[in-house]
PDB file of N, H, CA, C and O in Angstrom:
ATOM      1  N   UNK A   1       0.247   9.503  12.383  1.00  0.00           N
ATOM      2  CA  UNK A   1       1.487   8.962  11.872  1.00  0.00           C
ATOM      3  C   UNK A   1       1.702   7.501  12.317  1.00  0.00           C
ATOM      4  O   UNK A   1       2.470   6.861  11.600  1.00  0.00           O
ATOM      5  N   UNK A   2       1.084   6.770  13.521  1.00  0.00           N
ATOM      6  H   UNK A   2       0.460   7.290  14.103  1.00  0.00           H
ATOM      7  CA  UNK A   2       1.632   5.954  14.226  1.00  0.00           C
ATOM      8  C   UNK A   2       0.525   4.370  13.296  1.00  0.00           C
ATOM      9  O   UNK A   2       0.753   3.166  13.181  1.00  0.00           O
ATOM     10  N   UNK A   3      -0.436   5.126  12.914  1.00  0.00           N
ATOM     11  H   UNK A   3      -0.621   6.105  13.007  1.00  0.00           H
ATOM     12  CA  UNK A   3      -1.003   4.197  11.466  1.00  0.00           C
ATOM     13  C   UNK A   3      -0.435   3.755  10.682  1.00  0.00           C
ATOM     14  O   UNK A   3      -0.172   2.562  10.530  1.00  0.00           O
ATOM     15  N   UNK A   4      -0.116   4.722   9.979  1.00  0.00           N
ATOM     16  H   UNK A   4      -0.331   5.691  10.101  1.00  0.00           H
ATOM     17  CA  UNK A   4       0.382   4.905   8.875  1.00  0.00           C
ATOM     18  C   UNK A   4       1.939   4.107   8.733  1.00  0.00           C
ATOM     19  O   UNK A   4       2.388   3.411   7.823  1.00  0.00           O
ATOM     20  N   UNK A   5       2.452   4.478   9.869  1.00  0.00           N
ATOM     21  H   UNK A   5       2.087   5.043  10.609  1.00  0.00           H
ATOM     22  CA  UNK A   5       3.970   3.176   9.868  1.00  0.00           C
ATOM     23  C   UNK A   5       3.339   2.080  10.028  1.00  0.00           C
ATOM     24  O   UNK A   5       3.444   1.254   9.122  1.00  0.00           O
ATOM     25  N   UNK A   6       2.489   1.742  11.237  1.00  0.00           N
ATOM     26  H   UNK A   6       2.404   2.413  11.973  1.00  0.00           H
ATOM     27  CA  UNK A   6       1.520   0.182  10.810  1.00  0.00           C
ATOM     28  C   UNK A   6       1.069  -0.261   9.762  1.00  0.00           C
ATOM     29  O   UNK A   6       1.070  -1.492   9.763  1.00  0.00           O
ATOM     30  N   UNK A   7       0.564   0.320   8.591  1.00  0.00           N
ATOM     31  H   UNK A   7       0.563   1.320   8.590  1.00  0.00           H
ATOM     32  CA  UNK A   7      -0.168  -0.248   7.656  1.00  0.00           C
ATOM     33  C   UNK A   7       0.833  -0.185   6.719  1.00  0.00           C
ATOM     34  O   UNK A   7       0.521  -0.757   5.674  1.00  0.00           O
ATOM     35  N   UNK A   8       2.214   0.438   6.727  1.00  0.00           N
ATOM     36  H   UNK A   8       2.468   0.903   7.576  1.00  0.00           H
ATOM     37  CA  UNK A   8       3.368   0.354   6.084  1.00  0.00           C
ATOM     38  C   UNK A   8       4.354  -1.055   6.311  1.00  0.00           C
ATOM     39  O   UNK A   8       4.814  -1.901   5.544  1.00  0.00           O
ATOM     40  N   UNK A   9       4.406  -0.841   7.652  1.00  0.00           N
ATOM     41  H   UNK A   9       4.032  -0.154   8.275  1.00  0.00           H
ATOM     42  CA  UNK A   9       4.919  -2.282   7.756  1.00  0.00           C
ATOM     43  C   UNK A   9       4.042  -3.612   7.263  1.00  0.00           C
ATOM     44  O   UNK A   9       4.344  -4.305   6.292  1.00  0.00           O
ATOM     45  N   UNK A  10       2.768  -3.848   8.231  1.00  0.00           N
ATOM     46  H   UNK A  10       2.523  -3.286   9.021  1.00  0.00           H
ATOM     47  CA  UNK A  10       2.215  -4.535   7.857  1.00  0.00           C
ATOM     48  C   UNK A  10       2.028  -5.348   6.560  1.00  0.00           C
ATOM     49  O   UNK A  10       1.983  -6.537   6.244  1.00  0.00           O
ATOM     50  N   UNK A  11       1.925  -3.917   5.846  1.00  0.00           N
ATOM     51  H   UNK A  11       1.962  -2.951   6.103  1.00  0.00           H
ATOM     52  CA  UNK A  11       2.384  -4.900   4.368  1.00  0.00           C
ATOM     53  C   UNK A  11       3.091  -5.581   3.752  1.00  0.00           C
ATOM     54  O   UNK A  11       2.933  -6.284   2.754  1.00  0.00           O
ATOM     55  N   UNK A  12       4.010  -5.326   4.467  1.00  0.00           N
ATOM     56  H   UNK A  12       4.138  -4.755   5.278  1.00  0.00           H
ATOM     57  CA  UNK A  12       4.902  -6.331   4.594  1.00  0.00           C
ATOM     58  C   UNK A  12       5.654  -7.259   5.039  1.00  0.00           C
ATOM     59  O   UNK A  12       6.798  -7.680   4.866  1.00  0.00           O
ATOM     60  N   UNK A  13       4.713  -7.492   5.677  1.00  0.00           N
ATOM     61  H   UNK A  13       3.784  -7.150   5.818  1.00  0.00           H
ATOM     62  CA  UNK A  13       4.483  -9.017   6.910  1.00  0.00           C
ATOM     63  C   UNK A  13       3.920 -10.477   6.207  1.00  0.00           C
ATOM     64  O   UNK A  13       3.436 -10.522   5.076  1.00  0.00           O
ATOM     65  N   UNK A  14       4.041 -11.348   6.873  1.00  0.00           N
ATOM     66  H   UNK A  14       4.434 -11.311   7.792  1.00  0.00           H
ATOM     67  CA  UNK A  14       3.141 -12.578   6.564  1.00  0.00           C
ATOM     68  C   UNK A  14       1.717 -12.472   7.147  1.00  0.00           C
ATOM     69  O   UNK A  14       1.228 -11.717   7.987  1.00  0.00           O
ATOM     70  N   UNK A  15       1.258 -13.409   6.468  1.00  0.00           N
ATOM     71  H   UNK A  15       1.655 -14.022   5.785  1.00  0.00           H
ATOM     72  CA  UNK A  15      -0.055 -13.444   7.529  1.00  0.00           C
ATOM     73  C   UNK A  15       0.091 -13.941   9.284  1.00  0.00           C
ATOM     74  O   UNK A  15       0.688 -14.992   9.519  1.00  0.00           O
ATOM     75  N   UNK A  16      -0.287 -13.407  10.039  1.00  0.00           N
ATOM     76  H   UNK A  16      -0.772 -12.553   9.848  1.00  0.00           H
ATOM     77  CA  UNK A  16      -0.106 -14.124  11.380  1.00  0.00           C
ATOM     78  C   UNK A  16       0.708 -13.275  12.220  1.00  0.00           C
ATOM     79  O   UNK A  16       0.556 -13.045  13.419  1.00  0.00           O
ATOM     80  N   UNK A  17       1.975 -12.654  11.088  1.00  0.00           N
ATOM     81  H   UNK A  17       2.099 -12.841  10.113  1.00  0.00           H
ATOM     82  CA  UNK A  17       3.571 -12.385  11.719  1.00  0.00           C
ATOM     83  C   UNK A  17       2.427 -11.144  12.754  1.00  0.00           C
ATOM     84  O   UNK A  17       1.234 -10.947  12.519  1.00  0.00           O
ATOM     85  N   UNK A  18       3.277 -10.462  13.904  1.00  0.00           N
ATOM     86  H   UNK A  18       4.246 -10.622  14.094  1.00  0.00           H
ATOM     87  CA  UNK A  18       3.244  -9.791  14.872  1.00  0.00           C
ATOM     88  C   UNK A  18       4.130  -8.409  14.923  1.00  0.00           C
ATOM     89  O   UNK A  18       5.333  -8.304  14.687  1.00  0.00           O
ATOM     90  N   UNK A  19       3.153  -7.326  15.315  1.00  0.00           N
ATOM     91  H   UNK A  19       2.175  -7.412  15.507  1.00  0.00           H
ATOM     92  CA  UNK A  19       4.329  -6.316  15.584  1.00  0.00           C
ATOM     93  C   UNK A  19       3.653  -5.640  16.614  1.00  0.00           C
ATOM     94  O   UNK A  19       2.443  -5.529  16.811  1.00  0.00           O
ATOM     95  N   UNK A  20       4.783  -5.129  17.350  1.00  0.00           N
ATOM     96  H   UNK A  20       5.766  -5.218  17.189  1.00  0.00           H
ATOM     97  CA  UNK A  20       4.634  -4.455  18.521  1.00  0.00           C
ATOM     98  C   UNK A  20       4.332  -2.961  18.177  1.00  0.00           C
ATOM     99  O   UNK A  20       5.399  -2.510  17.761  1.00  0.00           O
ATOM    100  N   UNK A  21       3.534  -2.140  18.159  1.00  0.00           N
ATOM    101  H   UNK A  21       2.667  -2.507  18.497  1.00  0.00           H
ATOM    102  CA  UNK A  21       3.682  -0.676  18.070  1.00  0.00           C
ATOM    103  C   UNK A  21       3.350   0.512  19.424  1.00  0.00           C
ATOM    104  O   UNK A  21       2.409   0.532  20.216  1.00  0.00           O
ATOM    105  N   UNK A  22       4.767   1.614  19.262  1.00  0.00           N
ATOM    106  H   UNK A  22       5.532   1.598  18.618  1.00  0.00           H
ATOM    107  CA  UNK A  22       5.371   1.909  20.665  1.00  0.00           C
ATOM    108  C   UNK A  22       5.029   3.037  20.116  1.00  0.00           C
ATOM    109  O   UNK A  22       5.726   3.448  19.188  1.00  0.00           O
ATOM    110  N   UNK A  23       3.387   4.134  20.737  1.00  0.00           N
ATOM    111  H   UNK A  23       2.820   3.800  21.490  1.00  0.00           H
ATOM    112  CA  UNK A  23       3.124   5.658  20.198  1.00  0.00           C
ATOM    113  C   UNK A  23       3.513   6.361  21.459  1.00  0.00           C
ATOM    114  O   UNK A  23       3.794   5.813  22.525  1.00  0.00           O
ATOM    115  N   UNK A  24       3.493   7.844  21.168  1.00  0.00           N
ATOM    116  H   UNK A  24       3.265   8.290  20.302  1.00  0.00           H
ATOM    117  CA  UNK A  24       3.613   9.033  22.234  1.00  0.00           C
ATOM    118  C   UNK A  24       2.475   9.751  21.853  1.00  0.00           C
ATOM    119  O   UNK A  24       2.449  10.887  22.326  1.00  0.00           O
ATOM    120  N   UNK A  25       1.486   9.432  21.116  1.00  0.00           N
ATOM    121  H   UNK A  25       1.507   8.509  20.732  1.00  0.00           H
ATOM    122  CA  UNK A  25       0.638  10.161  20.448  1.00  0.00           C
ATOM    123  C   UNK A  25      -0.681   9.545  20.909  1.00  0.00           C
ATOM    124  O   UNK A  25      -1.219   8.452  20.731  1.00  0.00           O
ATOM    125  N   UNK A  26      -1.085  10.970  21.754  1.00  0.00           N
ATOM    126  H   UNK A  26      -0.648  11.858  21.898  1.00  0.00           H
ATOM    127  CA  UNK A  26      -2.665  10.169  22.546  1.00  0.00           C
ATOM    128  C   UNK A  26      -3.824   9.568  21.606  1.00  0.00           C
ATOM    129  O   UNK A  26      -4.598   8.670  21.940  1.00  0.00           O
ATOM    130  N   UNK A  27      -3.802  10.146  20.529  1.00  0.00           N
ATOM    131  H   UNK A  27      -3.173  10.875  20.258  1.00  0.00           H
ATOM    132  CA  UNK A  27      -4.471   9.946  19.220  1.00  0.00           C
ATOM    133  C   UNK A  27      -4.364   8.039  19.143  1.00  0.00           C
ATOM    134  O   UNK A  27      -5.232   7.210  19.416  1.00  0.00           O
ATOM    135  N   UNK A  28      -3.289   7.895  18.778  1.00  0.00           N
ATOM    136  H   UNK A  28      -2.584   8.568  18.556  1.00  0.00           H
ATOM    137  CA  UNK A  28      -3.336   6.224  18.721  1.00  0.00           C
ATOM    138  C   UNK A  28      -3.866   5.369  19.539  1.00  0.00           C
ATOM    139  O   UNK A  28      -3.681   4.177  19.296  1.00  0.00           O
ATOM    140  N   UNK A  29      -4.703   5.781  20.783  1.00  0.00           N
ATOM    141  H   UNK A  29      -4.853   6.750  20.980  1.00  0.00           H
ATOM    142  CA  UNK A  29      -5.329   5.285  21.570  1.00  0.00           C
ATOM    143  C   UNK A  29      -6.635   4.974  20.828  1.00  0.00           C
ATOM    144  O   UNK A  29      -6.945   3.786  20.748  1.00  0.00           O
ATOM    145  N   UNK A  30      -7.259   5.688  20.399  1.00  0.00           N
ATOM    146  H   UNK A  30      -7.007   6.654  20.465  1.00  0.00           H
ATOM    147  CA  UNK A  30      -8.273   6.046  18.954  1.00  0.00           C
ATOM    148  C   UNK A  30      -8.218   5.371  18.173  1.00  0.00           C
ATOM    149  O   UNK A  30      -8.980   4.407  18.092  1.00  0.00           O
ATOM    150  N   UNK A  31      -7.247   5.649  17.270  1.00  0.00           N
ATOM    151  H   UNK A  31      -6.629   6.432  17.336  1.00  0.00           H
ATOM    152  CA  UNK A  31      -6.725   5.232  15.838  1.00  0.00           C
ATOM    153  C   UNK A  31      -6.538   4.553  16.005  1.00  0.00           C
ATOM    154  O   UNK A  31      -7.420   3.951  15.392  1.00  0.00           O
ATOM    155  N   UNK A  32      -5.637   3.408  16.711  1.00  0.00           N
ATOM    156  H   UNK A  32      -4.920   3.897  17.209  1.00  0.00           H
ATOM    157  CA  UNK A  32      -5.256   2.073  15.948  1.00  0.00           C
ATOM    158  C   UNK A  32      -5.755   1.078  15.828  1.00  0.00           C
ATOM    159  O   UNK A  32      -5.567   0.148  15.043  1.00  0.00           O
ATOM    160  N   UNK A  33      -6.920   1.354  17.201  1.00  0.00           N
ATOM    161  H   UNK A  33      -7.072   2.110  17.838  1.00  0.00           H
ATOM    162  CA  UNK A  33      -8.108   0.031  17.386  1.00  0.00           C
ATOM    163  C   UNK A  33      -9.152   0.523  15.923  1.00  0.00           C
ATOM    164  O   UNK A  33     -10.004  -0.349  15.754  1.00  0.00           O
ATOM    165  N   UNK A  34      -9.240   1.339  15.175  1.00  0.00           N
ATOM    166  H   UNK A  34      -8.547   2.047  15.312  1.00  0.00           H
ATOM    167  CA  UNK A  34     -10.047   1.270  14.551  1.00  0.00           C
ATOM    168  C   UNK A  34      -9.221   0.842  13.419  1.00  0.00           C
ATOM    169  O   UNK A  34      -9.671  -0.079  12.737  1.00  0.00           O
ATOM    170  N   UNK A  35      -8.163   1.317  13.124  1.00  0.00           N
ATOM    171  H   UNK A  35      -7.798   2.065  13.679  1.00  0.00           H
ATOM    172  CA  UNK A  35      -7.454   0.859  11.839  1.00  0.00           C
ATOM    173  C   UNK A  35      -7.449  -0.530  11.990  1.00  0.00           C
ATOM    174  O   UNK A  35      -8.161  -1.106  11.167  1.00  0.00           O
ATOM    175  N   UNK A  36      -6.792  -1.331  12.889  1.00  0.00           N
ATOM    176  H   UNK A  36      -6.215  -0.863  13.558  1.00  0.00           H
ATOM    177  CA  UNK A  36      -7.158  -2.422  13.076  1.00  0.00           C
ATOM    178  C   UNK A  36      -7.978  -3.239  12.713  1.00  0.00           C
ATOM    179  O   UNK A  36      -7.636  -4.265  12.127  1.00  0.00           O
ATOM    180  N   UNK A  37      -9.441  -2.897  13.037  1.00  0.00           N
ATOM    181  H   UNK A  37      -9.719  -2.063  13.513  1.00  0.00           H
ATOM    182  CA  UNK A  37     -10.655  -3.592  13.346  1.00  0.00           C
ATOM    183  C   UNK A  37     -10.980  -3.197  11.688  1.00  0.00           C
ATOM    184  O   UNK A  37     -11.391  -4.183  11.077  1.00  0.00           O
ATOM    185  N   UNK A  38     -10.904  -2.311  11.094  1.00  0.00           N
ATOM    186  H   UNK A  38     -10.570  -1.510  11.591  1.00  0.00           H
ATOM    187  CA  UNK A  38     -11.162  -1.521   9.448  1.00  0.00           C
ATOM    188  C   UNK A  38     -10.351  -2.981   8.407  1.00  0.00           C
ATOM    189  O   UNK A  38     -10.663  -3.740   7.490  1.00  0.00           O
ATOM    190  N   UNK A  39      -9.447  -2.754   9.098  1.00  0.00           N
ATOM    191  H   UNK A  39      -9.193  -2.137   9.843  1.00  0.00           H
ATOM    192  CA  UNK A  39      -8.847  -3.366   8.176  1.00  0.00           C
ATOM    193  C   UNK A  39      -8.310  -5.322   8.325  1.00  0.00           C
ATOM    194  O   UNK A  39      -7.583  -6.152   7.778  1.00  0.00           O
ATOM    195  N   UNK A  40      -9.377  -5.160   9.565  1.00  0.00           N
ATOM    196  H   UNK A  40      -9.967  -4.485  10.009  1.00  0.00           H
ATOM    197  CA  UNK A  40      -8.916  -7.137   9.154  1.00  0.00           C
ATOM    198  C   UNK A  40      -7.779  -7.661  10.606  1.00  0.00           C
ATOM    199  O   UNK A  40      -7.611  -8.736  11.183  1.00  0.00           O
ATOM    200  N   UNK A  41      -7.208  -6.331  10.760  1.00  0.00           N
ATOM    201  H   UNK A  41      -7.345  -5.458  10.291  1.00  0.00           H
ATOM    202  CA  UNK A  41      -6.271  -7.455  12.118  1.00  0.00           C
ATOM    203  C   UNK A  41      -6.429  -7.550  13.305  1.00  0.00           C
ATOM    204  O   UNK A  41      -7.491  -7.084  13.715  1.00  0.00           O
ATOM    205  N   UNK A  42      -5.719  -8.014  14.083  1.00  0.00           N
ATOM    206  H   UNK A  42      -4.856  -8.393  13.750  1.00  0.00           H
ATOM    207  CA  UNK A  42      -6.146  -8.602  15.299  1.00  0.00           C
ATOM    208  C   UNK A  42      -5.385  -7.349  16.443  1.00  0.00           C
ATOM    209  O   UNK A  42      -4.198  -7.179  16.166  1.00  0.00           O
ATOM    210  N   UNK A  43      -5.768  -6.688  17.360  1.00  0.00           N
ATOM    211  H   UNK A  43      -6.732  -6.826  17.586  1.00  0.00           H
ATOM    212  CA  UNK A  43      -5.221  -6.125  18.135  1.00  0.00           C
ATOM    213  C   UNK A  43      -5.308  -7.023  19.021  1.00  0.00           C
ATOM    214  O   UNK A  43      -6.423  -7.539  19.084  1.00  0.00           O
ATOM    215  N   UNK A  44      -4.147  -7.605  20.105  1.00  0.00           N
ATOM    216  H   UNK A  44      -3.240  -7.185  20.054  1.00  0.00           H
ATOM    217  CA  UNK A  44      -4.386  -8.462  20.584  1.00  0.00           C
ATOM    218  C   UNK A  44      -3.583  -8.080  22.164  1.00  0.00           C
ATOM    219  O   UNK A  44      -3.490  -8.880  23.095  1.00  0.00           O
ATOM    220  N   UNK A  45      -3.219  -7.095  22.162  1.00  0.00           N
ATOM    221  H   UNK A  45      -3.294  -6.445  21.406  1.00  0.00           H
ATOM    222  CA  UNK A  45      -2.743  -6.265  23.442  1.00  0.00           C
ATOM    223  C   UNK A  45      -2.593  -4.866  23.204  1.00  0.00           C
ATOM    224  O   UNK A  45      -1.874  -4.485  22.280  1.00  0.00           O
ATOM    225  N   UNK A  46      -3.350  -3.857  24.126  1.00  0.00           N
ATOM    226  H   UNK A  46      -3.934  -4.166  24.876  1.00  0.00           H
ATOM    227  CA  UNK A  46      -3.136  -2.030  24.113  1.00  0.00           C
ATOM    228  C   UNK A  46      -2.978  -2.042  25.644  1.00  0.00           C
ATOM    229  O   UNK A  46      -3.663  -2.659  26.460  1.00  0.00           O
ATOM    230  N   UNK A  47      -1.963  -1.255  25.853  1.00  0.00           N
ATOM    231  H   UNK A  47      -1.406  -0.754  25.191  1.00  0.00           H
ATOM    232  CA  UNK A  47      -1.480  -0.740  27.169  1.00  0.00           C
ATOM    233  C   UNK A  47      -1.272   0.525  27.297  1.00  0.00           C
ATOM    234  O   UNK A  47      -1.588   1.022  26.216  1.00  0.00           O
ATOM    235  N   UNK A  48      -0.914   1.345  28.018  1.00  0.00           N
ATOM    236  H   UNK A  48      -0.657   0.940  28.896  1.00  0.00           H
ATOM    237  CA  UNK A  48      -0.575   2.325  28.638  1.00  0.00           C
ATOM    238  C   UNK A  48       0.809   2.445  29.823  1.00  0.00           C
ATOM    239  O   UNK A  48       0.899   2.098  31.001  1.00  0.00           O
ATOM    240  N   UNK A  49       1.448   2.878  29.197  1.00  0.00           N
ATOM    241  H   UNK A  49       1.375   3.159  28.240  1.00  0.00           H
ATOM    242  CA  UNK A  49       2.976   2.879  30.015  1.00  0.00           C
ATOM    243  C   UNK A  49       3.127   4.598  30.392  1.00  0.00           C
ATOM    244  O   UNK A  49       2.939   5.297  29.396  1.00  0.00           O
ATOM    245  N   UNK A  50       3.355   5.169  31.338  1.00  0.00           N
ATOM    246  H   UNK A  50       3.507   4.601  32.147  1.00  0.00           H
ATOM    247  CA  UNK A  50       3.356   6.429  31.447  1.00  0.00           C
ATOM    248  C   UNK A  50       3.080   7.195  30.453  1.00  0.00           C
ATOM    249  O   UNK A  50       1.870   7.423  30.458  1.00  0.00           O
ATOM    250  N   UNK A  51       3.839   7.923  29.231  1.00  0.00           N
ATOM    251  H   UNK A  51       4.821   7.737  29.227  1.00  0.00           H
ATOM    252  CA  UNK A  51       3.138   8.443  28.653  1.00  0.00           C
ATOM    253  C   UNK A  51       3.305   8.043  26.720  1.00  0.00           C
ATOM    254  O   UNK A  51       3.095   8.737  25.725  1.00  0.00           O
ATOM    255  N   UNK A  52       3.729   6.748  26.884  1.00  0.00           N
ATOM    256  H   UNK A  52       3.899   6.184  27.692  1.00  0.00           H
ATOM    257  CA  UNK A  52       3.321   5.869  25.623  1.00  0.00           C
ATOM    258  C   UNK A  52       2.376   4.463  26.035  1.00  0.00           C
ATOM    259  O   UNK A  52       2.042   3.764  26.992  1.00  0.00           O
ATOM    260  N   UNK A  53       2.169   4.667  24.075  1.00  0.00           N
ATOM    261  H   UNK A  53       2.440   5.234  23.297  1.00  0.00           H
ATOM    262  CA  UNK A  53       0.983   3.704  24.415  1.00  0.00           C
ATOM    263  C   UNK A  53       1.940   2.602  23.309  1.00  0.00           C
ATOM    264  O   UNK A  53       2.802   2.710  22.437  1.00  0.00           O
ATOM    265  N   UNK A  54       1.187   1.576  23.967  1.00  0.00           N
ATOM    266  H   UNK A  54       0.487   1.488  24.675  1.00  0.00           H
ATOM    267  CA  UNK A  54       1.713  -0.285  23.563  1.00  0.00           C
ATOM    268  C   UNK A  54       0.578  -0.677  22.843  1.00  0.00           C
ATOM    269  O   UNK A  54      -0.593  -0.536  23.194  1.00  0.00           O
ATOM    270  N   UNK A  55       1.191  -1.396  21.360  1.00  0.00           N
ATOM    271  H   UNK A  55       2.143  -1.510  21.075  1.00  0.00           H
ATOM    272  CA  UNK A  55      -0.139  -2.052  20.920  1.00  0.00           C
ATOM    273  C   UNK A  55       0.697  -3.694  19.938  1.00  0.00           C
ATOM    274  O   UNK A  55       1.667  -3.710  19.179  1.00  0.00           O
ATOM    275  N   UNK A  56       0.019  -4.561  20.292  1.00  0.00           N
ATOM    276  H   UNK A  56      -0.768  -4.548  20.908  1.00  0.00           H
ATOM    277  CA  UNK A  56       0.350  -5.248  19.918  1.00  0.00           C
ATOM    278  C   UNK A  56      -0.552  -6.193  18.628  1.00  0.00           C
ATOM    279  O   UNK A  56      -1.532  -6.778  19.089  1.00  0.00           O
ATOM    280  N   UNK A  57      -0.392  -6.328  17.582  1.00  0.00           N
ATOM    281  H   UNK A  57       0.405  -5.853  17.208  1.00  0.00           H
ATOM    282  CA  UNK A  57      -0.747  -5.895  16.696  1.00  0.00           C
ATOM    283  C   UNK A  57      -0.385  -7.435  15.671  1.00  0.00           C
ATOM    284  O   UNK A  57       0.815  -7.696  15.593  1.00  0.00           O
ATOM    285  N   UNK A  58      -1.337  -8.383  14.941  1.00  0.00           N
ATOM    286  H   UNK A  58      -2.312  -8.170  15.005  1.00  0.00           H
ATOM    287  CA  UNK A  58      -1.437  -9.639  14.780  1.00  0.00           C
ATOM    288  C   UNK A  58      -1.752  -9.645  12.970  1.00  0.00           C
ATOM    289  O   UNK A  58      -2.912  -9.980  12.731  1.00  0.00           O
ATOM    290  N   UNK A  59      -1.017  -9.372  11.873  1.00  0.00           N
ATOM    291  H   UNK A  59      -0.075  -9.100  12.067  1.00  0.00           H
ATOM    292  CA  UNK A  59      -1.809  -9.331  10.883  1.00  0.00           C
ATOM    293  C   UNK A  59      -2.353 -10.167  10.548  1.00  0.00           C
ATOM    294  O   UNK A  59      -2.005 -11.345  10.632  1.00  0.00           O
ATOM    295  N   UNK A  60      -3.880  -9.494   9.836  1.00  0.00           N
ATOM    296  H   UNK A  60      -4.162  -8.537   9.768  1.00  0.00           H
ATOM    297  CA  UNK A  60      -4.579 -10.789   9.626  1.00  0.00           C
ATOM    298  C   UNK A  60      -4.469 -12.071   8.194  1.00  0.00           C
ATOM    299  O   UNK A  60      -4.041 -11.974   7.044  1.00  0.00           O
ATOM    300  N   UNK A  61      -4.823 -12.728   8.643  1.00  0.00           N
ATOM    301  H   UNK A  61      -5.171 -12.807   9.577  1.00  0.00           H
ATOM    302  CA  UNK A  61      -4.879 -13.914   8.026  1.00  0.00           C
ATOM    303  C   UNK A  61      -5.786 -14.036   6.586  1.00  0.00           C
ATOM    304  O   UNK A  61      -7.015 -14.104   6.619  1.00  0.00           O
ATOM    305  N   UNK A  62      -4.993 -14.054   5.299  1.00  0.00           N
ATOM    306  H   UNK A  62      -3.995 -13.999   5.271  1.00  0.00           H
ATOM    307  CA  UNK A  62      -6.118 -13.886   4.305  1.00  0.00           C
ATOM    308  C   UNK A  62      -6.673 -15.258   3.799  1.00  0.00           C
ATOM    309  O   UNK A  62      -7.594 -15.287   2.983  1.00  0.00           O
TER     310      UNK A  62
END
Protein backbone atom coordinates (compact mmCIF):
# COMPACT_ATOMS: atom_id res chain seq x y z
CA UNK A 1 0.00 0.00 0.00
CA UNK A 2 2.79 2.39 1.04
CA UNK A 3 3.80 2.32 -3.04
CA UNK A 4 1.06 2.69 -4.28
CA UNK A 5 0.22 6.19 -2.31
CA UNK A 6 3.86 7.07 -3.66
CA UNK A 7 3.35 6.52 -7.18
CA UNK A 8 -0.12 8.23 -6.59
CA UNK A 9 1.19 11.20 -5.33
CA UNK A 10 4.14 11.36 -7.25
CA UNK A 11 2.21 11.89 -10.15
CA UNK A 12 1.46 14.54 -9.22
CA UNK A 13 4.43 16.34 -8.38
CA UNK A 14 6.92 18.39 -10.44
CA UNK A 15 9.96 17.12 -11.45
CA UNK A 16 12.54 17.48 -8.54
CA UNK A 17 9.49 18.29 -5.96
CA UNK A 18 10.18 15.90 -2.70
CA UNK A 19 8.12 13.75 -0.49
CA UNK A 20 8.66 12.34 2.66
CA UNK A 21 7.07 8.77 3.04
CA UNK A 22 6.16 7.62 6.80
CA UNK A 23 5.41 3.29 6.54
CA UNK A 24 4.54 0.82 9.52
CA UNK A 25 4.84 -1.80 7.00
CA UNK A 26 8.16 -3.88 7.14
CA UNK A 27 7.52 -4.66 3.49
CA UNK A 28 8.41 -0.99 2.43
CA UNK A 29 11.80 -1.55 3.51
CA UNK A 30 11.80 -3.83 0.21
CA UNK A 31 9.44 -2.12 -1.86
CA UNK A 32 10.18 1.28 -2.08
CA UNK A 33 13.87 1.13 -2.92
CA UNK A 34 12.86 -0.91 -5.77
CA UNK A 35 9.85 1.08 -6.88
CA UNK A 36 12.05 3.83 -6.78
CA UNK A 37 15.04 2.65 -8.60
CA UNK A 38 12.07 0.85 -11.37
CA UNK A 39 10.80 3.76 -11.90
CA UNK A 40 13.34 6.69 -12.33
CA UNK A 41 13.50 8.42 -8.75
CA UNK A 42 15.83 9.28 -6.45
CA UNK A 43 15.60 7.75 -2.90
CA UNK A 44 17.66 10.02 -1.24
CA UNK A 45 17.13 9.15 2.59
CA UNK A 46 15.60 5.51 4.30
CA UNK A 47 15.63 5.35 8.01
CA UNK A 48 14.32 3.40 10.62
CA UNK A 49 12.55 5.04 13.62
CA UNK A 50 11.31 2.38 16.11
CA UNK A 51 8.82 0.75 14.36
CA UNK A 52 8.29 3.03 11.14
CA UNK A 53 10.20 3.40 8.35
CA UNK A 54 11.28 7.05 6.72
CA UNK A 55 11.86 7.45 3.11
CA UNK A 56 12.61 10.33 1.50
CA UNK A 57 11.79 10.32 -1.87
CA UNK A 58 13.05 12.96 -4.96
CA UNK A 59 10.90 12.65 -8.23
CA UNK A 60 12.70 12.19 -11.05
CA UNK A 61 13.57 14.57 -13.50
CA UNK A 62 12.22 13.95 -17.13
Amino acid sequence: MPVLKARKLLASMQPGDRVELISTDAASALDVPVFCHQAGHSLLEERRESDRWIFLIEKRVE
